[in-house]
C-alpha positions in Angstrom: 118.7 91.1 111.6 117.8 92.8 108.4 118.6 90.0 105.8 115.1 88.9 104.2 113.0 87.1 104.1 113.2 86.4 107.8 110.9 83.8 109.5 110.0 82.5 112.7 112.9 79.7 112.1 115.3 82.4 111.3 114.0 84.6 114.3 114.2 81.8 116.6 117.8 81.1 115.9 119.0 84.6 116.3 117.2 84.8 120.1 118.5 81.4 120.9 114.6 80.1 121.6 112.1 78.8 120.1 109.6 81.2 118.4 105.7 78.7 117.5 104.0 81.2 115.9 104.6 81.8 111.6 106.6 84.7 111.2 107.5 86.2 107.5 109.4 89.0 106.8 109.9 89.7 103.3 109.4 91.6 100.0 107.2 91.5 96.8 109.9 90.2 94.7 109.9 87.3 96.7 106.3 86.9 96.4 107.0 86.8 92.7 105.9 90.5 92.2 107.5 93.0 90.1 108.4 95.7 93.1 109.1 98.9 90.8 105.8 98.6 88.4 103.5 97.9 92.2 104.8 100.4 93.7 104.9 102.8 90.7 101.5 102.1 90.4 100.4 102.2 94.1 102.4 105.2 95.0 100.5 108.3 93.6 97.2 106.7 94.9 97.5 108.0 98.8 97.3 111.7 98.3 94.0 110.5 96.5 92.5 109.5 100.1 90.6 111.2 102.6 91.6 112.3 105.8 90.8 110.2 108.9 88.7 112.5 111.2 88.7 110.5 113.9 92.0 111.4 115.5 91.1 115.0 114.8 88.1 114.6 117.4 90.2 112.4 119.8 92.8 114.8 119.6 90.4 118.2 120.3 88.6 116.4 123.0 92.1 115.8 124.9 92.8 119.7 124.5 89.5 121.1 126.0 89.9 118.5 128.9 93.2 119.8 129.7 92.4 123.3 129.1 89.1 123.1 131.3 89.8 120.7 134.0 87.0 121.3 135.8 84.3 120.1 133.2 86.7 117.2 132.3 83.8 114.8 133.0 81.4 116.3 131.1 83.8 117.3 128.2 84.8 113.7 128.2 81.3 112.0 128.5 80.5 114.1 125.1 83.6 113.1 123.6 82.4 109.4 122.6 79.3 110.9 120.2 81.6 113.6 118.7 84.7 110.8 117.9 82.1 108.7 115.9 80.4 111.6 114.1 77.0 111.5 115.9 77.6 115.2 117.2 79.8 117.8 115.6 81.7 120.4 116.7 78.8 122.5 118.4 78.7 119.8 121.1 81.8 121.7 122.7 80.7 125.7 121.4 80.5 126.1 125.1 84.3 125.8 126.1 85.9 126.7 122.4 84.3 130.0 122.9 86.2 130.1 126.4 89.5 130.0 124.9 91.7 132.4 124.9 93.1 134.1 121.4 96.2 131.6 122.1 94.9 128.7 123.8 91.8 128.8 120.1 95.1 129.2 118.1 96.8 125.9 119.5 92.9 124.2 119.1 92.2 125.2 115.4 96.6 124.1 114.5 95.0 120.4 115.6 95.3 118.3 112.3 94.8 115.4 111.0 97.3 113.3 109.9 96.7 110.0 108.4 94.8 109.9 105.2 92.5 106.4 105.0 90.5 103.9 102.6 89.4 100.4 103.1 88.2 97.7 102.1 87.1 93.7 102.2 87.6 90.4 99.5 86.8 87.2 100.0 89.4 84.6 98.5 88.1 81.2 98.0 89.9 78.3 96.5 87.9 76.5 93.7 89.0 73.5 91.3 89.3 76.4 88.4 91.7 78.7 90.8 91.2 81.5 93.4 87.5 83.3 93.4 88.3 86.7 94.3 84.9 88.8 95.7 84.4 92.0 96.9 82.0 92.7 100.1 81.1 96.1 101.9 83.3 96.8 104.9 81.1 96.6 108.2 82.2 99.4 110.9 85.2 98.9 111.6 86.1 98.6 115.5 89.2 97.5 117.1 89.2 95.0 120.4 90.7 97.2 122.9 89.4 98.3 126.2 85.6 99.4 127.0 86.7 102.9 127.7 89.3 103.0 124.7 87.7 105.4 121.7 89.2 103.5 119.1 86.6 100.5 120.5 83.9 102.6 118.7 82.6 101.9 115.3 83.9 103.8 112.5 83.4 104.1 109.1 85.8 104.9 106.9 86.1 105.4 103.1 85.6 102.1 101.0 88.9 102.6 99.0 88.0 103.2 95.1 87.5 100.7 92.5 90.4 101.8 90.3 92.8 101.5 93.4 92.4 97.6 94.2 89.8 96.0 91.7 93.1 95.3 89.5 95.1 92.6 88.6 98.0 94.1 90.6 96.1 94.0 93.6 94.7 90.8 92.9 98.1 89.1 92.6 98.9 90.1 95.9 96.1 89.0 97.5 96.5 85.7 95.8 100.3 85.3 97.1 99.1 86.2 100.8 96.6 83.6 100.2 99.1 81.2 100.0 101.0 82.6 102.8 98.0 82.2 105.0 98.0 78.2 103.5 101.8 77.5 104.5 100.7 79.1 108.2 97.7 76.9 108.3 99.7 73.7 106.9 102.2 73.9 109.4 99.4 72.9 112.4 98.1 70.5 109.7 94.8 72.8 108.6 93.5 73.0 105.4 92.5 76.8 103.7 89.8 77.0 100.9 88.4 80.6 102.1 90.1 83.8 104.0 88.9 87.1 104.3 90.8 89.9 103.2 90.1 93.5 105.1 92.5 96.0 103.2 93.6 99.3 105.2 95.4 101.7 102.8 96.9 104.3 105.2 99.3 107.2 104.7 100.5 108.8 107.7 102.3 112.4 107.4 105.0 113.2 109.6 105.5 117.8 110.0 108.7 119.7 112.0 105.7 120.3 114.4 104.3 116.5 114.8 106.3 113.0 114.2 104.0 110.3 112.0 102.7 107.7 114.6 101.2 104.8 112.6 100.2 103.0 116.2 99.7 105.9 118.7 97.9 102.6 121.2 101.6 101.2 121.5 102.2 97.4 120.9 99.0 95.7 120.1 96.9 92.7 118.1 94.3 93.7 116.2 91.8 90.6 116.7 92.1 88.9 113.6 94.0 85.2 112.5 97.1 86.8 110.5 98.1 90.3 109.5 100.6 91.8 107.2 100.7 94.6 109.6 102.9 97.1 106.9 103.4 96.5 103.2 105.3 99.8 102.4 104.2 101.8 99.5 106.1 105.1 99.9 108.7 106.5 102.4 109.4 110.2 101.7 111.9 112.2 104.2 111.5 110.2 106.8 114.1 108.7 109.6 112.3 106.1 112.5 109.5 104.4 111.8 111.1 101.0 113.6 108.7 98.1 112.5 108.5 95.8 116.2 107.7 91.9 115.9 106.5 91.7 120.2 106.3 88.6 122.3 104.0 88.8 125.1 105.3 86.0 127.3 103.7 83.9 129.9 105.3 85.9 132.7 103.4 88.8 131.1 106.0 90.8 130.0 106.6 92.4 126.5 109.5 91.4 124.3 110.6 92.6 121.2 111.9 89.2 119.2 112.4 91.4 115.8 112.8 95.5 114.6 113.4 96.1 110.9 112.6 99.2 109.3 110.9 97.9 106.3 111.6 100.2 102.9 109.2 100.5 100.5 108.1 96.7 98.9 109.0 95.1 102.3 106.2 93.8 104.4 106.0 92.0 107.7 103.0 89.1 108.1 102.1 87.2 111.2 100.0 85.8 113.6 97.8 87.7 115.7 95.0 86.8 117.9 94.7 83.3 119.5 98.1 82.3 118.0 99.1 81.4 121.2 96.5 78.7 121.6 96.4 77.7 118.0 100.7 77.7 117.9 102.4 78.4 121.3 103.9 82.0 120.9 101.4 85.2 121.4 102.9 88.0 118.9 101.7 91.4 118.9 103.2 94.1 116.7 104.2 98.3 116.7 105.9 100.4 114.7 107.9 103.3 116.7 107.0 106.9 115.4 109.1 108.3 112.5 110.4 111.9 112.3 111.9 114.5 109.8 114.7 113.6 108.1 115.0 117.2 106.5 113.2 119.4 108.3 113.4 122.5 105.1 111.2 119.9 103.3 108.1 120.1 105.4 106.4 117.3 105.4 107.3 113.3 105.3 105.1 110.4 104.4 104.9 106.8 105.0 102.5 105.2 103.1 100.9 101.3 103.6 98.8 99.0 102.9 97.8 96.8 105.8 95.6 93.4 105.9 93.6 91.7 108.8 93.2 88.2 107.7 90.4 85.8 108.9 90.3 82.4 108.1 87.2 80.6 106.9 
């Protein structure tokens, strides 16, 4: 199915069953923005951000528990204060020092690879129109699994003023807003406030390492609705398979929608709860994405993602 806008109605006729919880697949034109001057705008903005440093330290922590398999437990129980930043790298001298001339080689080639900002508005609907407000971003931690790294705080760069306190930005926060008041209307709920938590995100994709926008697989990320991709640039890149996922009574994982959204194309849905607030619990992926010429070097796919909370 790759006609858009597609929706949960849409959705559920293709499957031949009924999908509960709002679905949209669409674009920025239909959101009544112009998609050449956003994304002409947006696009030079993600070589601006910082790199994300926390798969870096996820990433070396895995190699000196496979290279020393022996101090795997204590490698690992340091691993938790280096991830977050408490400790840097001299927490693991001990072993790097170990390595041989290859294995220290393969160690320092470990890169980042996503490049990161973020950042939170409150939307509230007054008699005189939409309030728009910006707040600090609290640690951001995902709900995953006690023992998962990514359940850790981390702090990432507030994204900077220029890049989202603009009318451009604004708009598009506005049109979600009323996105998130068609979703709510459909169960017969008002919306006068959501919350807006912005991830800007660029992930780089080399001949030696595919891009992997959701290295934890198919997932929620704890929050009412998400747009879980609004593409912003896609540079030499082939994959990168957005996945709509049911996760079905029975327990089992299905995959109700795949679309490879182009740049302007976005996917929004429900997320956590939805199957008590709708009847259909959704989660989402996106597959990694590889080289599509390999002489060029490098490939990007850069995003913006929101987490929406009502209220």
């Amino acid at each position: 199915m790759k006609k858009l806008p597609a929706t949960e109605k849409t959705i559920s006729k293709k499957i031949g069953r009924k999908i509960k919880s709002p679905i949209l697949v669409s674009n920025l034109k239909e959101l009544g923005l112009d998609p050449k001057t956003f994304t002409k705008f947006f696009s030079p903005l993600f070589s601006e951000l910082s790199w994300d440093p926390y798969d870096l330290r996820r990433l070396q922590g895995e190699f000196l528990m496979k290279a020393f398999p022996k101090d795997k437990v204590i490698i690992e129980k340091r691993l938790p204060d280096y991830y977050i930043g408490k400790k840097d790298k001299r927490t693991y001298n001990k072993w790097i020092k170990q390595l041989s001339k290859k294995k220290l080689a393969q160690f320092d080639a470990i890169k980042p690879w996503r490049r990161r900002s973020v950042c939170k508005f409150e939307l509230t609907e007054l008699k005189s129109g939409i309030r728009i407000k910006r707040v600090e971003v609290p640690q951001f931690a995902q709900e995953v699994s006690g023992n998962d790294l990514r359940s850790l705080p981390r702090v990432f760069d507030e994204s900077p003023a220029k890049h989202v306190e603009n009318e451009l930005f604004y708009q598009l926060m506005k049109e979600v807003f009323t996105v998130v008041k068609n979703a709510r209307a459909s169960i017969g709920k008002k919306v006068k406030k959501v919350s807006f938590t912005a991830h800007f995100m660029g992930v780089q994709a080399t001949s030696d390492k595919p891009g992997d926008n959701s290295p934890e697989g198919a997932h929620e990320d704890g929050v009412d609705y998400i747009i879980s991709a609004l593409v912003i640039n896609r540079f030499n890149l082939k994959g990168g398979q957005s996945q709509i996922i049911e996760l079905k009574p029975n327990n089992k994982k299905e995959i109700i929608f795949r679309h490879t959204l182009k740049p302007g194309e976005f996917i929004f849905q429900a997320d956590s709860r939805d199957e008590i607030v709708y009847g259909t619990d959704l989660w989402h992926h996106v597959t990694p994405f590889y080289l599509a010429n390999k002489a060029n070097g490098e490939g990007w796919r850069d995003i913006i993602g929101f987490d929406l909370m009502v209220g």
